[in-house]
N, CA, C and O atoms as a printed pandas DataFrame, in Angstrom:
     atom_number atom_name residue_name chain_id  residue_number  x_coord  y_coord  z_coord
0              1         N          UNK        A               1   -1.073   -8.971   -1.581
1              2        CA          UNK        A               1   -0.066   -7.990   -1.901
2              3         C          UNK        A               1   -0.234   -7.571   -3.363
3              4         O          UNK        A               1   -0.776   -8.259   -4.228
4              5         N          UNK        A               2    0.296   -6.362   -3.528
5              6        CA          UNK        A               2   -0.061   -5.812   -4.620
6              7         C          UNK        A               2    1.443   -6.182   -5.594
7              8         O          UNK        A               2    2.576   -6.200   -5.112
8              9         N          UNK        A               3    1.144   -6.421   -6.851
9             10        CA          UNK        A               3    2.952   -6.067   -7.497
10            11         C          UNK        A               3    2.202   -5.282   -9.037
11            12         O          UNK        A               3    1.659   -5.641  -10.082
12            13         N          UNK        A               4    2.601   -4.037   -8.343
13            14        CA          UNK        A               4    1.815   -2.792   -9.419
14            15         C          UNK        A               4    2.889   -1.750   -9.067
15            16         O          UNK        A               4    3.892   -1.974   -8.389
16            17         N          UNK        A               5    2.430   -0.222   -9.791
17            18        CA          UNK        A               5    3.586    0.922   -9.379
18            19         C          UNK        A               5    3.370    1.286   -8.054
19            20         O          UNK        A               5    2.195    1.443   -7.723
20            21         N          UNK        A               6    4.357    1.479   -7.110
21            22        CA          UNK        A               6    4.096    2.076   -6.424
22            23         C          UNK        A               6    2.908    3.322   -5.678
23            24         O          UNK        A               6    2.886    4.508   -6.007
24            25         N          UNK        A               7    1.991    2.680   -4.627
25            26        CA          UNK        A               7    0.841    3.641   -4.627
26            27         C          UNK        A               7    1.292    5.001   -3.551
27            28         O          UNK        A               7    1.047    6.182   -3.794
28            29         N          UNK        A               8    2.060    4.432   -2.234
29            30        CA          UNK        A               8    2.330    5.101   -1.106
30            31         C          UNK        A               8    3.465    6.037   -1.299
31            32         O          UNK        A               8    4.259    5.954   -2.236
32            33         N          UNK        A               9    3.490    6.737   -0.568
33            34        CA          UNK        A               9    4.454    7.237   -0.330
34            35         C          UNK        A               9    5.888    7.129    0.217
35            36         O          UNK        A               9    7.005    7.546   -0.091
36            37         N          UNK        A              10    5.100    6.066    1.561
37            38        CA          UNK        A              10    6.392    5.057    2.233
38            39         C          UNK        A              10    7.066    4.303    1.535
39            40         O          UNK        A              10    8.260    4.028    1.654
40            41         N          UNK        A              11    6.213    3.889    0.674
41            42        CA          UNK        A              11    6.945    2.806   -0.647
42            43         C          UNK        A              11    7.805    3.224   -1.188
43            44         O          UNK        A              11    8.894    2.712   -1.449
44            45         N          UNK        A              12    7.301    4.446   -1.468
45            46        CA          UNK        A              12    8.266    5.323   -2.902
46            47         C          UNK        A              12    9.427    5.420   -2.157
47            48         O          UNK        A              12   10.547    4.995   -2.440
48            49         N          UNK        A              13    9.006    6.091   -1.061
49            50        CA          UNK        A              13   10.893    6.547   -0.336
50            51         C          UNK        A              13   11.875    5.252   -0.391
51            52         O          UNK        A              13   13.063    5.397   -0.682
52            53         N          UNK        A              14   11.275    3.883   -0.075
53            54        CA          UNK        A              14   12.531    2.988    0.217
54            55         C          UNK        A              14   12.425    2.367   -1.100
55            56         O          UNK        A              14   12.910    1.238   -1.177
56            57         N          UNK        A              15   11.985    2.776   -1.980
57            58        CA          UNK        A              15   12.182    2.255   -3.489
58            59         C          UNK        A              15   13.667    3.433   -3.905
59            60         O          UNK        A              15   14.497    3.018   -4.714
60            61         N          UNK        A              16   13.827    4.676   -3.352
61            62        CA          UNK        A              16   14.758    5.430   -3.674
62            63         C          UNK        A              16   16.295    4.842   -2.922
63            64         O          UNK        A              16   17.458    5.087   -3.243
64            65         N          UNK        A              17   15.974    4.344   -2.278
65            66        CA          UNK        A              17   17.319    4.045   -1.543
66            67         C          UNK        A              17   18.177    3.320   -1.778
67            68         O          UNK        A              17   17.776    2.156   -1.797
68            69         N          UNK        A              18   19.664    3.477   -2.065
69            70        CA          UNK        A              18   20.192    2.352   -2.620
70            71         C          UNK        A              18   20.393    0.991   -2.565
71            72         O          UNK        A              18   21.307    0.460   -3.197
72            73         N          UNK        A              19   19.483    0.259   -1.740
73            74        CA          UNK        A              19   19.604   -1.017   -2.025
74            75         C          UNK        A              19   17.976   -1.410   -2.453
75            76         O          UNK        A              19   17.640   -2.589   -2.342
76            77         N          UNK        A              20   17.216   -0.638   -2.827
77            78        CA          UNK        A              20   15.894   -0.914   -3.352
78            79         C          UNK        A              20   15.617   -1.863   -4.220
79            80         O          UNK        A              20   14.453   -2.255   -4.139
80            81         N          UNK        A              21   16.731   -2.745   -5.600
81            82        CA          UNK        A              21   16.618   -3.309   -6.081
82            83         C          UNK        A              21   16.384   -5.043   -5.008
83            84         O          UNK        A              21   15.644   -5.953   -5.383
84            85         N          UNK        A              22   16.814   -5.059   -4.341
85            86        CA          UNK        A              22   17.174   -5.950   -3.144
86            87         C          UNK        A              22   16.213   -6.103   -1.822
87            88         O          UNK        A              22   16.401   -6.890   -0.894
88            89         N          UNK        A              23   15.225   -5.240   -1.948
89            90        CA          UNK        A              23   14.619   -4.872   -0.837
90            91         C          UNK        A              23   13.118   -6.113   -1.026
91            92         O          UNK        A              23   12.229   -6.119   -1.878
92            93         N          UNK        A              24   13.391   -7.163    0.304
93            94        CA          UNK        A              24   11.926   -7.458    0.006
94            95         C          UNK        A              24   10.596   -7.317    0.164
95            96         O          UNK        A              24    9.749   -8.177   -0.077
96            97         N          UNK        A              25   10.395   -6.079    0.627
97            98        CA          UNK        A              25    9.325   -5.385    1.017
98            99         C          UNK        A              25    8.726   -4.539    0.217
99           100         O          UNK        A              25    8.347   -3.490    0.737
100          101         N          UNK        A              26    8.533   -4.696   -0.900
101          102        CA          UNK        A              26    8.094   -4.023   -2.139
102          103         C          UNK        A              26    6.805   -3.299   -2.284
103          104         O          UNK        A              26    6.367   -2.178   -2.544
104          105         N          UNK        A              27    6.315   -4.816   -1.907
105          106        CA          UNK        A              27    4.937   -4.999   -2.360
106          107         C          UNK        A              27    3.721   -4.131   -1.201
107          108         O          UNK        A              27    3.796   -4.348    0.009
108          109         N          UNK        A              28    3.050   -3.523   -1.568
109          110        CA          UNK        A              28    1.642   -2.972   -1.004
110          111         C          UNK        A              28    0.906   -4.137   -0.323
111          112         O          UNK        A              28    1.113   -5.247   -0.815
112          113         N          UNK        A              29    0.267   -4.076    0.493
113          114        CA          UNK        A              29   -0.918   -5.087    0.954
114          115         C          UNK        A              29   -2.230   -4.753    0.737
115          116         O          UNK        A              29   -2.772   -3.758    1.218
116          117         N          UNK        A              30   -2.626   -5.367    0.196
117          118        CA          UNK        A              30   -4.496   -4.905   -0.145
118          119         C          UNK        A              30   -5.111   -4.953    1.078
119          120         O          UNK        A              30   -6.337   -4.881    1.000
120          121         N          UNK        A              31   -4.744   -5.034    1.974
121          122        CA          UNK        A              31   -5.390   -4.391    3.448
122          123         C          UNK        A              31   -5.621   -3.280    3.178
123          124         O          UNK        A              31   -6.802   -2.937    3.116
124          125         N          UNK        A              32   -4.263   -2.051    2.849
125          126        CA          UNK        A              32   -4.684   -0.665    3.014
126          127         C          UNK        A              32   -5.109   -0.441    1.820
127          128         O          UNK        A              32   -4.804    0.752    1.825
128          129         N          UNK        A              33   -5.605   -0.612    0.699
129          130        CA          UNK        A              33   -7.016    0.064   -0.403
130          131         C          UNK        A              33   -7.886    0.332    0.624
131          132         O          UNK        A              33   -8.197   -0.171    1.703
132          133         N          UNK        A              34   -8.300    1.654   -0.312
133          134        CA          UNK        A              34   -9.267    2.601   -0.133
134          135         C          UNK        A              34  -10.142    2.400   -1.589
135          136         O          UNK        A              34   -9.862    2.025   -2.728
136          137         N          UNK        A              35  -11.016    2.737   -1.079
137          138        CA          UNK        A              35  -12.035    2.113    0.248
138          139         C          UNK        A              35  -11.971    1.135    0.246
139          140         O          UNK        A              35  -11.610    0.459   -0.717
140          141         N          UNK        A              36  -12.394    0.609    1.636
141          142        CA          UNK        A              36  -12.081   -1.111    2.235
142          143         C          UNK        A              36  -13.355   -1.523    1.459
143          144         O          UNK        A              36  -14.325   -0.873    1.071
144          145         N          UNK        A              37  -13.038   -2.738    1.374
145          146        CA          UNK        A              37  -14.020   -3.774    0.970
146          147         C          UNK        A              37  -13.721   -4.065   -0.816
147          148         O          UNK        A              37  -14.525   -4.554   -1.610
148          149         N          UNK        A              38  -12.244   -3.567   -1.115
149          150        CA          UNK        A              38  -12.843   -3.680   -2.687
150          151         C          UNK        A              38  -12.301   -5.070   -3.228
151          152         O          UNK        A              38  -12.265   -5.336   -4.429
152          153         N          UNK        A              39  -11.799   -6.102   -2.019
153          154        CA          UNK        A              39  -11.404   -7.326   -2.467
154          155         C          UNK        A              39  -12.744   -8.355   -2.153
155          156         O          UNK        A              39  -13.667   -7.950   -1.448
156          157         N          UNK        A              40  -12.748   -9.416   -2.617
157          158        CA          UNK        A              40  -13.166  -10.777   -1.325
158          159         C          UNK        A              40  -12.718  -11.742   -1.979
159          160         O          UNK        A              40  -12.496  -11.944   -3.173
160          161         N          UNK        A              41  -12.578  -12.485   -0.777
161          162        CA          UNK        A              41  -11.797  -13.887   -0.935
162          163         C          UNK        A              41  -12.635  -14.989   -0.593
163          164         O          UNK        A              41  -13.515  -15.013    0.267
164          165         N          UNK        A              42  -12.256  -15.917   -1.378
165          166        CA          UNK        A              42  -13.513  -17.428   -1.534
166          167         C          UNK        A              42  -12.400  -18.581   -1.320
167          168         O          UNK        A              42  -11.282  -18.507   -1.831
168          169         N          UNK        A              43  -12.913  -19.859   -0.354
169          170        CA          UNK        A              43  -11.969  -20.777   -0.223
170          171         C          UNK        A              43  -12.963  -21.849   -0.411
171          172         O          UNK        A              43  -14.026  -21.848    0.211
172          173         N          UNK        A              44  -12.670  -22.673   -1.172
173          174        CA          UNK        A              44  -12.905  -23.955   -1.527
174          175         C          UNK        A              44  -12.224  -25.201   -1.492
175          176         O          UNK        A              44  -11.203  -25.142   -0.806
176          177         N          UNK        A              45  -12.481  -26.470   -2.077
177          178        CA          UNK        A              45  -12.049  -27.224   -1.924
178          179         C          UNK        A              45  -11.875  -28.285   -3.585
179          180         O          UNK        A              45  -12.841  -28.642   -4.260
180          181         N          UNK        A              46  -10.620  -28.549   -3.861
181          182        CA          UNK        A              46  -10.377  -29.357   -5.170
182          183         C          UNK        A              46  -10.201  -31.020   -4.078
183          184         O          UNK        A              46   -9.319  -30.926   -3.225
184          185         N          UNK        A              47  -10.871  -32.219   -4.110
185          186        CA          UNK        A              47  -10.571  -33.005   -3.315
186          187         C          UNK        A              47  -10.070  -32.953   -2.334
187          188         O          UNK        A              47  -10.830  -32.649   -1.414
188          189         N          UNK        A              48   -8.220  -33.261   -1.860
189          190        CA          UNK        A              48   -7.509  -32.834   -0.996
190          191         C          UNK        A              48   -6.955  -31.726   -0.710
191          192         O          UNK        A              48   -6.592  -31.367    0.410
192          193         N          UNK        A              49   -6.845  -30.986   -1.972
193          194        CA          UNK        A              49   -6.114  -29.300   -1.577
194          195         C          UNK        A              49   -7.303  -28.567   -1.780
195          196         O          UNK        A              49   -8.353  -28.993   -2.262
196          197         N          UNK        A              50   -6.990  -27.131   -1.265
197          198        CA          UNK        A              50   -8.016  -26.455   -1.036
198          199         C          UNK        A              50   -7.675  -25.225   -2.006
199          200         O          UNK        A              50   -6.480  -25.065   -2.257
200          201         N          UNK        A              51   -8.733  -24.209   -2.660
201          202        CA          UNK        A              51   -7.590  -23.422   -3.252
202          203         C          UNK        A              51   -8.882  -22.260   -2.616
203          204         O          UNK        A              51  -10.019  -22.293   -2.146
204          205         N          UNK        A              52   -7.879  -21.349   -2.954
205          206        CA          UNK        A              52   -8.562  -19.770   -2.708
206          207         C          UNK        A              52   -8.361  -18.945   -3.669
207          208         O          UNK        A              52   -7.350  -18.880   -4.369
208          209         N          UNK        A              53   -9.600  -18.094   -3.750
209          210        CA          UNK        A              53   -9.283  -16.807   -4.741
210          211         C          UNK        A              53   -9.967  -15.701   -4.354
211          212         O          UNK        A              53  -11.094  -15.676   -3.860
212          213         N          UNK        A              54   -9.234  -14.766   -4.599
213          214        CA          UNK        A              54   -9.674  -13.368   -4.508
214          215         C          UNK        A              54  -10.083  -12.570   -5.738
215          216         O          UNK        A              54   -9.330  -12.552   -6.712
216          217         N          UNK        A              55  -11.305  -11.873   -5.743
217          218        CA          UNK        A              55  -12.063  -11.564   -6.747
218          219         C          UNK        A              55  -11.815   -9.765   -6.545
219          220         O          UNK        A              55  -11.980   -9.157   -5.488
220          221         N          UNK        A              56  -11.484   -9.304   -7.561
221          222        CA          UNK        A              56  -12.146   -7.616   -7.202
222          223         C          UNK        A              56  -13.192   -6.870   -7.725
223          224         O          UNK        A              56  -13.791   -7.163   -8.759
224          225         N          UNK        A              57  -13.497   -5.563   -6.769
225          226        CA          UNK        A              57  -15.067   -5.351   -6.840
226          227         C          UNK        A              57  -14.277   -4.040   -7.658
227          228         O          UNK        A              57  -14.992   -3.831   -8.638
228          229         N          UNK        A              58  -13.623   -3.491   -7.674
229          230        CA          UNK        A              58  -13.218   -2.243   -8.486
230          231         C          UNK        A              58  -13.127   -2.585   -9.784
231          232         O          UNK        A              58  -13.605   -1.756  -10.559
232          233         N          UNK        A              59  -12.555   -3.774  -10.363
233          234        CA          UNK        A              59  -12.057   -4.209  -11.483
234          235         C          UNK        A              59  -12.878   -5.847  -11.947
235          236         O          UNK        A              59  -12.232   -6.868  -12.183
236          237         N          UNK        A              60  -14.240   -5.761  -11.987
237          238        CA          UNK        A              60  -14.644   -6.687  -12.389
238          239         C          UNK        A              60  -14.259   -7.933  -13.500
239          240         O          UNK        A              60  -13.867   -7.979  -14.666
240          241         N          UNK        A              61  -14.563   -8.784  -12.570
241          242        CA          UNK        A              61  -13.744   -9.440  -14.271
242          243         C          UNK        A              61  -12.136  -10.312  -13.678
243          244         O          UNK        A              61  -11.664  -11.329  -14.187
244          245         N          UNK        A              62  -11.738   -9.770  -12.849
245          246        CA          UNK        A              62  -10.291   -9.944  -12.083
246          247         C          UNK        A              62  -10.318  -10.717  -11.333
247          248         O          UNK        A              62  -11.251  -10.540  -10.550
248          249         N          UNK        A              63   -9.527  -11.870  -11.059
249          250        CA          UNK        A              63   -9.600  -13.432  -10.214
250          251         C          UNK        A              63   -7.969  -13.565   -9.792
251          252         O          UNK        A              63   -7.151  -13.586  -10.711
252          253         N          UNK        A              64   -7.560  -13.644   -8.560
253          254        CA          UNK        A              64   -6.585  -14.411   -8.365
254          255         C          UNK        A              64   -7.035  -15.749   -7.514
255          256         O          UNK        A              64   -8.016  -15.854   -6.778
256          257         N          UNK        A              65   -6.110  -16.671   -7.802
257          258        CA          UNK        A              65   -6.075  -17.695   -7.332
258          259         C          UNK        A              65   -5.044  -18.754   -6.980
259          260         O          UNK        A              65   -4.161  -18.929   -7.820
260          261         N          UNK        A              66   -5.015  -19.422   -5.976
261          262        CA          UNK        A              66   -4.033  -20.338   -5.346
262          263         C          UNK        A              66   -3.982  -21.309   -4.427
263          264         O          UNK        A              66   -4.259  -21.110   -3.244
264          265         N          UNK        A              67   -3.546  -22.679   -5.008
265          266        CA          UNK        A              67   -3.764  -23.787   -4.723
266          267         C          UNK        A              67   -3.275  -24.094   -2.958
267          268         O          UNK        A              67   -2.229  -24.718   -3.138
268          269         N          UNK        A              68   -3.425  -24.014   -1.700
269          270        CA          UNK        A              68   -2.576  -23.797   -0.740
270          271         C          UNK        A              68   -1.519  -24.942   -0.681
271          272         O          UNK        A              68   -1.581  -25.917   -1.430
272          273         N          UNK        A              69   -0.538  -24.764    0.265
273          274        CA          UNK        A              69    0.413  -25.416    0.091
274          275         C          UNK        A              69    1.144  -26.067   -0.675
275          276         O          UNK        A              69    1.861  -27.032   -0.412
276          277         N          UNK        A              70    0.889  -25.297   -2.093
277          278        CA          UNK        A              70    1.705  -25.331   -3.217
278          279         C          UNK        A              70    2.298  -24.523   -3.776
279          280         O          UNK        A              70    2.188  -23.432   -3.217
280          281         N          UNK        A              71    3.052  -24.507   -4.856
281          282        CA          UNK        A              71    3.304  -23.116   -5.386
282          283         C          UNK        A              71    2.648  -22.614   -6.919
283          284         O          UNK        A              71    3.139  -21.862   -7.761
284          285         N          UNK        A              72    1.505  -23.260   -6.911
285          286        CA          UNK        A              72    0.542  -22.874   -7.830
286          287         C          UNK        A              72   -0.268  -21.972   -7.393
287          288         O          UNK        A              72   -0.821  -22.044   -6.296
288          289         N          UNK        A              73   -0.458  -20.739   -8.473
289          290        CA          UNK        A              73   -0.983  -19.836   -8.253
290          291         C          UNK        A              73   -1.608  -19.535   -9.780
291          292         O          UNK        A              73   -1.586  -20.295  -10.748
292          293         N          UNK        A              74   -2.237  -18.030   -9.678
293          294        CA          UNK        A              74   -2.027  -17.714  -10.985
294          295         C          UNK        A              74   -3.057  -16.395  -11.270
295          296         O          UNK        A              74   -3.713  -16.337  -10.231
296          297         N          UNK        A              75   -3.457  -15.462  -12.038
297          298        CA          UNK        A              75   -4.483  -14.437  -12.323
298          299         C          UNK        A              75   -5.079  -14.532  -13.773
299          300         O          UNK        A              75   -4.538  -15.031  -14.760
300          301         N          UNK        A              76   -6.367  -13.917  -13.679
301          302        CA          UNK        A              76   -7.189  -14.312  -14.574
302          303         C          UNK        A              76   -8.061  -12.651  -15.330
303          304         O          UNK        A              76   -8.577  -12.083  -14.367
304          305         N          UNK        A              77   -8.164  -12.329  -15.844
305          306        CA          UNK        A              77   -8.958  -10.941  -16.534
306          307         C          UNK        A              77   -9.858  -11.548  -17.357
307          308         O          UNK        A              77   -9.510  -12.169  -18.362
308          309         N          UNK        A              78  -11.278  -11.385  -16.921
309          310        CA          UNK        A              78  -11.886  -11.679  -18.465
310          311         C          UNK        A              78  -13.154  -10.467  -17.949
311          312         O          UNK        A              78  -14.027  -10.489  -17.081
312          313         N          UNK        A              79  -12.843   -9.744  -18.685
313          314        CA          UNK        A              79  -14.595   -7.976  -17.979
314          315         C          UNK        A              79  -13.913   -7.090  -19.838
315          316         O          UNK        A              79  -13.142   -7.510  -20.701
316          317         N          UNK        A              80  -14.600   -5.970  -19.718
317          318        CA          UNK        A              80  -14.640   -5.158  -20.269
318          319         C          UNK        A              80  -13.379   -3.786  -20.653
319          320         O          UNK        A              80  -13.136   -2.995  -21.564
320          321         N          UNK        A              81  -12.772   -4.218  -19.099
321          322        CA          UNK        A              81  -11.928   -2.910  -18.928
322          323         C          UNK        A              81  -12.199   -1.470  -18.406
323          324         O          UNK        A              81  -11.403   -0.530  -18.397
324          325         N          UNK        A              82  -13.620   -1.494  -17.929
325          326        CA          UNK        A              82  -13.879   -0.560  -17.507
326          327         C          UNK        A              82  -13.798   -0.305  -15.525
327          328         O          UNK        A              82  -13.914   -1.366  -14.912
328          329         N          UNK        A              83  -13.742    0.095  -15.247
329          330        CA          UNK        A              83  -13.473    0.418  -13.660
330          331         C          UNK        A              83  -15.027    0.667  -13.138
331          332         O          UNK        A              83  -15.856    1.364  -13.724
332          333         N          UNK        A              84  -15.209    0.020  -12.038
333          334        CA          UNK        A              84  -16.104    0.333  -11.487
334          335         C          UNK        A              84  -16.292    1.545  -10.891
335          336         O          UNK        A              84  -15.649    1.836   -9.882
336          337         N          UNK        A              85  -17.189    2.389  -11.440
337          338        CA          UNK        A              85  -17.522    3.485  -10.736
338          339         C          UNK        A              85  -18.762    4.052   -9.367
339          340         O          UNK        A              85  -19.090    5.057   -8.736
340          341         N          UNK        A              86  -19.046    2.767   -9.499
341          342        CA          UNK        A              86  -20.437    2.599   -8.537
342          343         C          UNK        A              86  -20.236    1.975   -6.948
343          344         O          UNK        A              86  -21.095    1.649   -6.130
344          345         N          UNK        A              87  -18.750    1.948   -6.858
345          346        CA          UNK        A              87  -18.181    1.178   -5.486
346          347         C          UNK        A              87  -18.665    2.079   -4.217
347          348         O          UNK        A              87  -18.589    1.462   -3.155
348          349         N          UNK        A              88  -19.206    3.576   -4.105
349          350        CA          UNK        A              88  -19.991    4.083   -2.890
350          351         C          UNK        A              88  -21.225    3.564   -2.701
351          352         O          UNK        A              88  -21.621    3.546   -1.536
352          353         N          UNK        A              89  -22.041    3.074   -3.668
353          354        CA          UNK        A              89  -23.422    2.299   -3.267
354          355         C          UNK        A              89  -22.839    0.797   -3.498
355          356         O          UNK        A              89  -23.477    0.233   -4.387
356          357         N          UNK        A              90  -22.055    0.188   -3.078
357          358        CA          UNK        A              90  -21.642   -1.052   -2.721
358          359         C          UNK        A              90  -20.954   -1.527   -1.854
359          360         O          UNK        A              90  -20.795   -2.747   -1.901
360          361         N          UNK        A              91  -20.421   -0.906   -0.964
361          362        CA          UNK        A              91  -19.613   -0.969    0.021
362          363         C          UNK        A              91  -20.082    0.236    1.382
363          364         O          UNK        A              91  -19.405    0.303    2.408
């Protein structure tokens, strides 16, 4: 899930409505990015817990990650700042 500005349109409308502050359906799902493929996700293993992270191909440099069945999580930036512009010959 995304927690950024609003991308959709559907979003926007029930962000207008008066109980929007309250609403828990906020968030975008990185399912629908365009174009597909600009996430991937890696699962490993720390001894007994396992953690996962999702890397992005638009925004190099960008790591989320999370320990499962905990409530450790967390995000990471370390790139340039520049946007990938080369994502049609990569996907």
């Amino acid at each position: 899930m995304h927690f950024r500005n609003v991308q959709s349109h559907a979003y926007k409308e029930q962000l207008d409505q008066p109980g929007a502050p309250f609403n828990p359906n906020f968030l975008e799902s990185i399912a629908d990015d365009q174009p597909r493929g600009l996430w991937t996700l890696q699962g490993g293993s720390d001894s007994d817990e396992k953690i996962v992270t999702i890397r992005s191909i638009m925004w190099p440099g960008f790591m989320f990650y999370h320990k499962t069945g905990t409530k450790k999580f967390g995000n990471l930036y370390i790139g340039d700042g520049l946007k990938n512009e080369e994502l049609h010959f990569m996907i």
